[in-house]
C-alpha positions as CSV (number, residue, x, y, z in Angstrom):
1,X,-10.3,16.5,-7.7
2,X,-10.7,13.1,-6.0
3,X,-8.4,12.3,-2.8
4,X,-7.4,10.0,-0.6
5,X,-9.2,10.6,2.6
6,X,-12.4,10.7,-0.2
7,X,-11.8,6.9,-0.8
8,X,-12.5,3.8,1.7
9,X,-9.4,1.1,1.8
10,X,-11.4,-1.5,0.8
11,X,-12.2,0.9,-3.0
12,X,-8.4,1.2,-3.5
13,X,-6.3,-1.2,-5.6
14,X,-2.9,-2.0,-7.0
15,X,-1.7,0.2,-9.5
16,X,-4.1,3.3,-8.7
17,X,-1.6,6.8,-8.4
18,X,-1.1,9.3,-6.3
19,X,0.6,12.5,-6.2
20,X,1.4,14.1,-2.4
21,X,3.2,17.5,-2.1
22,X,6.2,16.0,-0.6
23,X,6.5,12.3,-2.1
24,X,5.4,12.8,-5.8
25,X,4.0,10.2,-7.7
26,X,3.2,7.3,-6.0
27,X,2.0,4.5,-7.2
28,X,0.1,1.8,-5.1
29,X,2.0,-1.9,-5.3
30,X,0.5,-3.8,-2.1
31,X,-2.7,-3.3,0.2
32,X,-3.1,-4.7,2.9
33,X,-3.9,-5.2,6.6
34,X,-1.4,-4.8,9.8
35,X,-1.4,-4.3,13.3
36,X,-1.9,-1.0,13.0
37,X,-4.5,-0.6,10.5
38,X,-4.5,-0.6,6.7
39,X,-1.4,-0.8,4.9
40,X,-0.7,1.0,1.6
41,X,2.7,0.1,0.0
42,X,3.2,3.0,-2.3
43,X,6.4,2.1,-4.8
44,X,8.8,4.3,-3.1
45,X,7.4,5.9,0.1
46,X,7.3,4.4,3.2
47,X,4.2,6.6,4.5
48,X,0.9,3.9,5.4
49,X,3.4,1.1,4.9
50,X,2.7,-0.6,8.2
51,X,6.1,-0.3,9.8
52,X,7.1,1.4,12.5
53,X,8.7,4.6,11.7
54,X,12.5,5.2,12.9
55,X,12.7,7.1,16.1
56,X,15.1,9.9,16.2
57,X,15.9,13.3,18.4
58,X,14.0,15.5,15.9
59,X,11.2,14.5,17.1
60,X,11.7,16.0,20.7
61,X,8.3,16.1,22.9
62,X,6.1,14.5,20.3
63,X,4.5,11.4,22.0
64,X,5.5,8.2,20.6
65,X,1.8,7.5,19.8
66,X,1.4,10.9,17.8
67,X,4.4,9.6,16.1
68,X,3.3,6.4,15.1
69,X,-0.2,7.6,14.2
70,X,1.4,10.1,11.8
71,X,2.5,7.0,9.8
72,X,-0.9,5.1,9.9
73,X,-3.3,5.9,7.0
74,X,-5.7,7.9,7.3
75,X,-3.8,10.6,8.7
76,X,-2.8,13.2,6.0
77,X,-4.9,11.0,2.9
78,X,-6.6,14.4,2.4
79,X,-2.6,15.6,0.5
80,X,-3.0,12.5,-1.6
81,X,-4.7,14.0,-5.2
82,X,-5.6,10.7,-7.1
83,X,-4.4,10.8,-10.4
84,X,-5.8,7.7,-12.2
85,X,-4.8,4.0,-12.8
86,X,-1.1,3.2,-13.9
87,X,-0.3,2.8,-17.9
88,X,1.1,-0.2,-18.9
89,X,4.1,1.8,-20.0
90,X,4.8,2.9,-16.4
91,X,4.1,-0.2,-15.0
92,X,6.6,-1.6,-17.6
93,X,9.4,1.4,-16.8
94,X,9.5,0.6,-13.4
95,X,10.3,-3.5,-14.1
96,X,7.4,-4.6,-12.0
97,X,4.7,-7.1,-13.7
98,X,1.2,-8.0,-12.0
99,X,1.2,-10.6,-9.6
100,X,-1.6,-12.4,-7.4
101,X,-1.8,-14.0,-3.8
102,X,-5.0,-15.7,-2.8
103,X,-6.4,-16.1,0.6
104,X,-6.5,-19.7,1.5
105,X,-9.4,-18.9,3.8
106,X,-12.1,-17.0,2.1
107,X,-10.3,-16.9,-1.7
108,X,-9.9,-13.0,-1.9
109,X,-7.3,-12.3,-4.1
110,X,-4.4,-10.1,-3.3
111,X,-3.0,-8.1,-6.2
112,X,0.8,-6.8,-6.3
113,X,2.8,-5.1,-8.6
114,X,6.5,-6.2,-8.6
115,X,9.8,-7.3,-10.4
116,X,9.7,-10.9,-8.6
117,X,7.4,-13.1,-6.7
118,X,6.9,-12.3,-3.9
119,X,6.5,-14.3,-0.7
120,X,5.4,-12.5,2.7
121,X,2.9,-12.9,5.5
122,X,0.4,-10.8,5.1
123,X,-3.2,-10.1,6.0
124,X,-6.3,-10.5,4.1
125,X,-8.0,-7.4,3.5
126,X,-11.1,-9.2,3.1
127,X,-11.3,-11.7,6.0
128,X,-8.1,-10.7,8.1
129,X,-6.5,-13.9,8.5
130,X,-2.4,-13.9,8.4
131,X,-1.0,-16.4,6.0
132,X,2.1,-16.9,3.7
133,X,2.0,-17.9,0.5
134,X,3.7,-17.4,-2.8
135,X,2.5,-15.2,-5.9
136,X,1.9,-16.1,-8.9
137,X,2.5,-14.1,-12.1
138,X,-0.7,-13.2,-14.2
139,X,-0.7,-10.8,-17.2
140,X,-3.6,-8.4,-16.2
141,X,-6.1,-8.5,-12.8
């Protein structure tokens, strides 16, 4: 079995699946880079997402750095069983269609799976600049 914590960010890419004891299937929609470190955007888990987590009472004595470490990947990628590349028939289920972003500094192209454009700042993965740009709807990377 391959996992996670077995893979560098800079291997993984949209539409690559997961399964995590507590979260299920995940699929991966977005990568890319935050303040915090890599960001994975699985479809409907908000674990390696880059934002902060919410702060509650449950967490008691935890320090707030433990906290927000717990959130950053790679903490706990070694739960994350990889379980292949999306079908198109899942992809298709879930509404989304492929999408692309490129880097207007070094020309890496971002990859999304979505139901609409999407427009965001984000980070390249490749070269780490911050910019804001529009996707554009492709049929397959």
């Amino acid at each position: 079995m391959i996992y996670l914590a077995d893979m560098e960010h800079k291997s993984l890419q949209v539409g690559m699946k997961f399964r995590h004891p507590v979260h299920g299937e995940q699929i991966i929609i977005d990568l890319s880079i935050g303040q915090f470190g890599p960001i994975i955007r699985f479809h409907n888990c908000k674990i390696y997402s880059g934002e902060l987590p919410n702060f509650g009472e449950e967490e008691g004595e935890l320090d707030i750095f433990q906290i927000i470490a717990s959130q950053i990947y790679p903490f706990g990628a070694d739960e994350w069983e990889y379980l292949g590349i999306a079908s198109k028939n899942e992809i298709e289920g879930h509404d989304w269609g492929w999408w692309q972003v490129v880097c207007p500094h070094c020309g890496f192209v971002h990859y999304l799976l979505s139901s609409a454009p999407n427009q965001s700042l984000r980070n390249c993965r490749e070269c780490g600049m911050t910019f804001n740009r529009l996707s554009e709807k492709i049929n397959e990377p």
